[in-house]
C-alpha positions as CSV (number, residue, x, y, z in Angstrom):
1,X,-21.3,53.6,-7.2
2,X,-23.1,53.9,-4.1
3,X,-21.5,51.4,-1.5
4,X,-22.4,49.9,2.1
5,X,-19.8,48.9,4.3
6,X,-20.0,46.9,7.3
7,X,-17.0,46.8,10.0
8,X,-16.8,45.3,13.4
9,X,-14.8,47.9,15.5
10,X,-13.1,45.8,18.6
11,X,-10.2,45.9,21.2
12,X,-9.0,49.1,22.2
13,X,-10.8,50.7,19.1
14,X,-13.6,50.6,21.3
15,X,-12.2,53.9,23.6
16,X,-12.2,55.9,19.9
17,X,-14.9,58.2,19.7
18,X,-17.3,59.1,16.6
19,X,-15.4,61.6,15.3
20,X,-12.2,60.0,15.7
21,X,-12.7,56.6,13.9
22,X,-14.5,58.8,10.6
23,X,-10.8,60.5,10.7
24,X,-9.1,56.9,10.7
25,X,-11.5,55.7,8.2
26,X,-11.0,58.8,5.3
27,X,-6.7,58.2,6.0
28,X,-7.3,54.6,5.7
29,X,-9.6,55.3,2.5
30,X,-6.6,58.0,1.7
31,X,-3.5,54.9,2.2
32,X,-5.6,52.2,0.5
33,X,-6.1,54.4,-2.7
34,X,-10.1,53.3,-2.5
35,X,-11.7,55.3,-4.9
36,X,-14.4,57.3,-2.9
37,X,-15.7,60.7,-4.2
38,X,-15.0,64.2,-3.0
39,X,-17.8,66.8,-2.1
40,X,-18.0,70.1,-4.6
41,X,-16.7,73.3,-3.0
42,X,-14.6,75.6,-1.4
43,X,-13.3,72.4,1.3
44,X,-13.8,69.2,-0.1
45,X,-14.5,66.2,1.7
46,X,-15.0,62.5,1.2
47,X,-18.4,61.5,1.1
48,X,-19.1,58.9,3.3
49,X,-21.3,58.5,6.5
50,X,-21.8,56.1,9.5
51,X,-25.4,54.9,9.8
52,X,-25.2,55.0,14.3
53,X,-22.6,56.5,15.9
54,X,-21.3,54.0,18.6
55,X,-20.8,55.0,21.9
56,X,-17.1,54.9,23.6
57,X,-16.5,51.7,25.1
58,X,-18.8,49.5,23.2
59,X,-17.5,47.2,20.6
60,X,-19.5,45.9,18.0
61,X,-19.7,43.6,15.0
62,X,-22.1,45.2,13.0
63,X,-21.1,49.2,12.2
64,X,-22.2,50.1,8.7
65,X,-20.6,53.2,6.5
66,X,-22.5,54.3,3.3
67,X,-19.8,56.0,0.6
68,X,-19.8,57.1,-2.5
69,X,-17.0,55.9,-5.2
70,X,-15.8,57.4,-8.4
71,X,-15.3,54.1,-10.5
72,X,-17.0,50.5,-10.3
73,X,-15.3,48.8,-8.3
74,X,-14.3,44.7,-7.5
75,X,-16.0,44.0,-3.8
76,X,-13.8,41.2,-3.0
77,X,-10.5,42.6,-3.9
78,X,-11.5,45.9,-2.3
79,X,-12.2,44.7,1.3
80,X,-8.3,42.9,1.1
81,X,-7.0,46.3,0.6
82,X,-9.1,48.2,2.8
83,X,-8.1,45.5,5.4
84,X,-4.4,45.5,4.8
85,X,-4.5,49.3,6.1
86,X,-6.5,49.0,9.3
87,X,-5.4,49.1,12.9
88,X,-6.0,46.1,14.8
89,X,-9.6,46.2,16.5
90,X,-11.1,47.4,12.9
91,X,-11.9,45.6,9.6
92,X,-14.0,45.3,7.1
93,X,-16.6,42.6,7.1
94,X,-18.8,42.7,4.0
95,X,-19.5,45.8,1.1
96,X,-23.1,45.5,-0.7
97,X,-23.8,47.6,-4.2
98,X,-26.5,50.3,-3.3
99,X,-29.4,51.1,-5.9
100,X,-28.6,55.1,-7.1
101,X,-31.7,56.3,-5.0
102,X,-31.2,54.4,-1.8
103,X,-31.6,55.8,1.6
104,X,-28.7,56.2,3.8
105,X,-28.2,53.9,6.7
106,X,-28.8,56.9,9.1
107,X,-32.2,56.9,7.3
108,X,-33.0,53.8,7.3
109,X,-32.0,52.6,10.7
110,X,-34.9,51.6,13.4
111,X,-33.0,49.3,15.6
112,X,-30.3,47.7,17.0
113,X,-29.2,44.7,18.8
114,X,-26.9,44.4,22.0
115,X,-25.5,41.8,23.9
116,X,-25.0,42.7,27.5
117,X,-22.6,40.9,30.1
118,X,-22.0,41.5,33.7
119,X,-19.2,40.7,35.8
120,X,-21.2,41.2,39.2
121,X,-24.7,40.8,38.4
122,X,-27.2,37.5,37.8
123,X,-29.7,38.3,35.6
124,X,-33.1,36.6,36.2
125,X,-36.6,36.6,34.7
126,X,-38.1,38.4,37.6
127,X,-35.6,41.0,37.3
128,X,-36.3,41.9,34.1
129,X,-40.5,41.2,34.4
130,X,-40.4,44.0,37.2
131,X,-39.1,46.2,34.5
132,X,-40.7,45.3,31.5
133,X,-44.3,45.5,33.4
134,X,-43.9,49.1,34.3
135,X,-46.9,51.1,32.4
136,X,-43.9,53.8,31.5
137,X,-40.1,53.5,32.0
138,X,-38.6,57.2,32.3
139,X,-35.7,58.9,32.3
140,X,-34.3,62.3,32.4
141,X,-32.6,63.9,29.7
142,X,-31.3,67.3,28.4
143,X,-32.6,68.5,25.3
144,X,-30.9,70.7,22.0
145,X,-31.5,73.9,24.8
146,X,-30.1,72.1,27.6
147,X,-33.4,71.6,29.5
148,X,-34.0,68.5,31.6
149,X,-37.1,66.7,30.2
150,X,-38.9,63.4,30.9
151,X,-39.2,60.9,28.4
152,X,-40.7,57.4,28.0
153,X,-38.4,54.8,26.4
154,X,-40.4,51.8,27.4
155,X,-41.7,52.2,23.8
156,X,-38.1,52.1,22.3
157,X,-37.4,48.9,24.6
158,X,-38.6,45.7,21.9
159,X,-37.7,42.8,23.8
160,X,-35.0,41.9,26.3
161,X,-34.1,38.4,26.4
162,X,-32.1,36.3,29.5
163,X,-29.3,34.4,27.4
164,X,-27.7,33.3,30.4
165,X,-27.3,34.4,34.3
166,X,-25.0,36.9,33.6
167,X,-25.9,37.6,29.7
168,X,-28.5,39.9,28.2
169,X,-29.6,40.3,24.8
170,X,-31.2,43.9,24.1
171,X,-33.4,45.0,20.7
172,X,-34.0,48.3,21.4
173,X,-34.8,51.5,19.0
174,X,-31.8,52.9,17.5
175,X,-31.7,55.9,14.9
176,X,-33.4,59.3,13.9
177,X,-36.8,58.2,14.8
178,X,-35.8,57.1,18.5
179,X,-32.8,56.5,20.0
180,X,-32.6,54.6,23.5
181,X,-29.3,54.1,24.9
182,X,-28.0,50.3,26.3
183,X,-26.6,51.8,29.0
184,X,-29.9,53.4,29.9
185,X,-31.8,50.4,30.0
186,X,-29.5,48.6,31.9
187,X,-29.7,51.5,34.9
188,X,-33.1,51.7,34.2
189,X,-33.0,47.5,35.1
190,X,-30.5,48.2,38.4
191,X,-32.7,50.7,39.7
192,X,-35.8,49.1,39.5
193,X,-34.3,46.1,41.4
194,X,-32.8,48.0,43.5
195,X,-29.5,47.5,42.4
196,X,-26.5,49.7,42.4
197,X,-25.4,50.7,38.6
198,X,-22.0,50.8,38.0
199,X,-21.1,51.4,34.2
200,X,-17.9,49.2,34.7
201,X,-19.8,46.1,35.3
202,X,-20.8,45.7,32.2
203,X,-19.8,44.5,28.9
204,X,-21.8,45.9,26.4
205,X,-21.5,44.7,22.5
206,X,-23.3,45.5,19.4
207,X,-24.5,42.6,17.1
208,X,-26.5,44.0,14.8
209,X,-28.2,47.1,13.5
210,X,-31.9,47.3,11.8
211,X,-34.7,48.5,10.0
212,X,-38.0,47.5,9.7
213,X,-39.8,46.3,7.2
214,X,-43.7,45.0,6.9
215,X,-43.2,44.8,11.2
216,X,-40.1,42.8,10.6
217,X,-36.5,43.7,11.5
218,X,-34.3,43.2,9.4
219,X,-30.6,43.8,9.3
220,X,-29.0,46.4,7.3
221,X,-26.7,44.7,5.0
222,X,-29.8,42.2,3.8
């Protein structure tokens, strides 16, 4: 069977990195006795693969993990075991049956959506109109042969909504296609308002993750 898991990863699991919470994940897999399939060859390995790697210090309600299992197995009873075996900031939310030829989340993954809070800062329209006007919003980044480019993301910015004065809710391009950062935007936002950016204001939080379909997002585990 070809499974889709969704996990929030909160509290202090938030400071593990990518590579670290896959190594949680296969020894929790290992403890729980889940039934998930080995690669062919010389070093086998579990297949299994997260759909967006989360940054460090970002928590989020909304990770998906696509695995492969050796046997049918019961959904319900399943996520009780998986659960009983996780630390305390990660646990398993929902699995969903994948059709043989489905793409993988890392595929299929256009977008992702973010709430933002700050401890210092008061968000208001004007703020985020002086942005969102801009003809381009670029940044500088280092490419695969460490050379500094430029590069637009106001296209990868969908909509940035005010949910209170010190809330923000981001849908901004997530995946292989285009990947914009939250952090990003939200210097992007200080500097343009002339604002100092400090990283450490800010709580960020992932609520969803999304693909589109017929120019509609929709989130992965529908």
């Amino acid at each position: 069977m070809n499974i889709r898991m969704k996990f929030e990863k909160k509290g202090t699991m938030k400071f593990i990195g990518h590579l670290d919470l896959l190594r949680n994940l296969q020894r929790i897999f290992k403890r729980s006795e889940f039934p998930i399939a080995f690669s062919e060859g010389f070093n086998p390995h579990q297949i299994m693969s997260i759909g967006a790697p989360l940054s460090v210090g970002i928590t989020s309600s909304a990770e998906y993990i696509d695995v492969k299992t050796t046997e049918d197995i019961i959904i319900n009873k399943q996520i009780d075991i998986i659960n009983k075996h996780m630390p305390e900031g990660l646990k398993i939310i929902d699995m969903t049956v994948l059709p043989e030829k489905a793409k993988s989340a890392m595929a299929l993954i256009d977008a992702a959506k973010y709430k933002i809070t700050s401890q210092n800062i008061e968000f208001t329209d004007e703020m985020i109109n002086e942005l969102m006007l801009q003809d381009t919003i670029i940044i500088k980044k280092k490419n695969k042969k460490n050379v500094w480019k430029e590069i637009d993301i106001k296209p990868g910015i969908f909509n940035i909504t005010k949910l209170n004065n010190n809330t923000l809710i981001l849908l901004i391009a997530t995946g292989s296609k285009m990947n914009v950062k939250p952090s990003v935007v939200l210097e992007c936002l200080c500097n343009t308002n002339s604002i100092l950016y400090n990283k450490f204001d800010f709580k960020i939080h992932r609520d969803e993750i999304y693909y589109m379909s017929d120019n509609e997002f929709i989130p992965l585990d529908k």
